[in-house]
Structures are given as structure tokens and as C-alpha cells.
N, C-alpha and C positions, 0 to 999 in steps of 0.2 A: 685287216684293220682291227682295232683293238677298242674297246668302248670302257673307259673304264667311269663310273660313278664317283663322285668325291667331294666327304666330309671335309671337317677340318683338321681331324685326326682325334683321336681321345685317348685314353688310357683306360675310361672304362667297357669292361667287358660288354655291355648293355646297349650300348653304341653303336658297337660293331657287328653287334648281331642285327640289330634292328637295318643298320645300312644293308647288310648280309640279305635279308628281308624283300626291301624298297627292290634290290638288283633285281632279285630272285623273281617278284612279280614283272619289270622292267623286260627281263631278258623275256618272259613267257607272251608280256604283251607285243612286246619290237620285232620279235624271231632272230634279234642279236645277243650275244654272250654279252653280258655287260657285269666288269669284274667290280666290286665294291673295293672300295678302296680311300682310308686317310689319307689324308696332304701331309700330317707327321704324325709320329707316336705310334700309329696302332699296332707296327710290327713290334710291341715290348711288351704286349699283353703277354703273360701266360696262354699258351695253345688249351693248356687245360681247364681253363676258363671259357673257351673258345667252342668246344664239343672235341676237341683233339684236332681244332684248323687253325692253324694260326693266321694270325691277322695280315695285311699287306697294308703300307704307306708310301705315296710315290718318295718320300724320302729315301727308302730301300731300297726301293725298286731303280730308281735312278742311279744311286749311288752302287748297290750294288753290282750293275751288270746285267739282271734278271731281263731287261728290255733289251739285250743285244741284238736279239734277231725279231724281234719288231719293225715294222718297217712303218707303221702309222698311226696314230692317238688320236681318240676322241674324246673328249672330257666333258661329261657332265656336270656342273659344277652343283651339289646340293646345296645350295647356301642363296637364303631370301634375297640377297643382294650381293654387287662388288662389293669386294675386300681386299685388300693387298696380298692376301695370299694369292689367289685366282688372277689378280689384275698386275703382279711385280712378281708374285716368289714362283710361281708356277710357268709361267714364258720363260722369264728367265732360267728356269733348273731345264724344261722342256728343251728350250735353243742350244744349251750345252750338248744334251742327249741326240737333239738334231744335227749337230758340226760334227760328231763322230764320223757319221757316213754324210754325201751328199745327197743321198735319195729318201731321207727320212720327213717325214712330215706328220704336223699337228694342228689340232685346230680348237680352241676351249671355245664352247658352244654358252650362252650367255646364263647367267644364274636366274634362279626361279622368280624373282619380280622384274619385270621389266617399268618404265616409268610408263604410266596410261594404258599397262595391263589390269585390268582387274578381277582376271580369274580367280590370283589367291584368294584375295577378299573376299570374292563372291563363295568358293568354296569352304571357308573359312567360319562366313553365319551361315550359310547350310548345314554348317556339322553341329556349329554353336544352338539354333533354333532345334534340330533335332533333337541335340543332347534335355535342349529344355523339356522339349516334347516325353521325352524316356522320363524325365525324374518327374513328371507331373503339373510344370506348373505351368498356369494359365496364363499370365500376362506379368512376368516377373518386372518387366519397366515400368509398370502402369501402378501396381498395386502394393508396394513393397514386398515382390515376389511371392504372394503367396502360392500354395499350392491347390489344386484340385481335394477339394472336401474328401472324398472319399479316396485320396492316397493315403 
């Protein structure tokens, strides 16, 4: 089985490292290989922008044959919510890739909000309140942000 992570594809270099990244921790917390990977574009990068790796996008990868002997996908979808890429362009490219053989299978696992989750959110002013915390200020709602006297 194959677990691949997936943006919506960029062209810039910064992107795709930082998804490169997200994997990287992903694969060391799951103990799965989890490949980073655009929905399009990222394989036009320059590799040498890259560190000398070039980028992958299931556009390529689809199209060109690179998943032959694949036998199963798992998609990660990084994106806050449905989108048509994840929800029409991605089944539909995946089912073509699936009729080749009949024993291939896929499954696109839901993207990071769900309706009446509120982990993002909650994780979200966690990082926000810290951040306030680090720069100093005391009650930035309350008081037209000011900061701690002695920052």
C-alpha cells in the first residue's frame, strides 16, 4: 500500500519542501512511508530548486505510468476542506488508474476539517495565544494590544 500526502500542487519551490517536511514527520510518527505529493504542477519545478529531488504530482505520476505496479493508494488530502480537486478530479484520474488492472484499489481519506470537528480551531488559538505570549503582550483584546512594560 502506498500513502501518498497531497497538496494542491504549486510551482513554488517552498511548498514543496515544506509538504516534503509535513511527510517526513508523518512517516516517523505512523511508521508508514508517506510520499509527498501535488494534485498538479509540482513535477515542473526545477530539481535544483528542490535540493537535486525533484518534485512528484499525481498528474505525472498518473499519467505517466510511474504507479504501474502499485497495487493500492491512500490519499491524504492536505486541504482545510472538500474541493473539487479531491472530491471530482482525483476519483476520477484514481478510477482510470484503477480499470487498468482489476485488483487495484483506493480510498481518499477525508481532508482536515471535518463539519463539528474542532481540533483545527482549537489548535489554531493554541499556536495564536502562544504566539501572543512570545511577543509580549498582555491582553491584546482588552487593551488595544498593548504589550508588557518591560518588552
Amino acid at each position: 500500500m502506498d500513502y501518498f500526502l497531497i497538496d494542491n500542487g504549486s510551482l513554488r519551490p517552498s511548498s514543496v519542501l515544506l509538504l516534503r517536511t509535513i511527510a517526513s514527520q508523518l512517516t516517523q510518527s505512523t511508521g508508514h512511508k508517506i510520499r509527498p505529493v501535488g494534485l498538479m504542477h509540482s513535477h515542473k519545478i526545477d530539481s535544483e530548486d528542490l535540493g537535486g529531488k525533484p518534485a512528484n504530482s499525481m498528474e505525472d505520476l498518473l499519467s505517466s505510468g510511474k504507479l504501474e505496479d502499485v497495487e493500492e493508494i491512500r490519499v491524504l488530502p492536505f486541504f482545510l476542506g472538500p474541493s473539487l480537486a479531491i472530491t471530482d478530479w482525483l476519483p476520477d484520474n484514481l478510477g482510470f488508474w484503477k480499470e487498468k488492472t482489476g485488483s487495484r484499489k483506493f480510498r481518499i481519506l477525508p481532508p482536515l476539517y471535518q463539519s463539528g470537528d474542532d481540533r483545527l480551531a482549537q489548535a489554531m488559538s493554541e499556536l495564536c495565544q502562544q504566539a501572543m505570549k512570545n511577543a509580549g503582550f498582555l491582553n491584546p483584546c482588552g487593551n488595544g494590544g498593548s504589550r508588557h512594560p518591560l518588552a
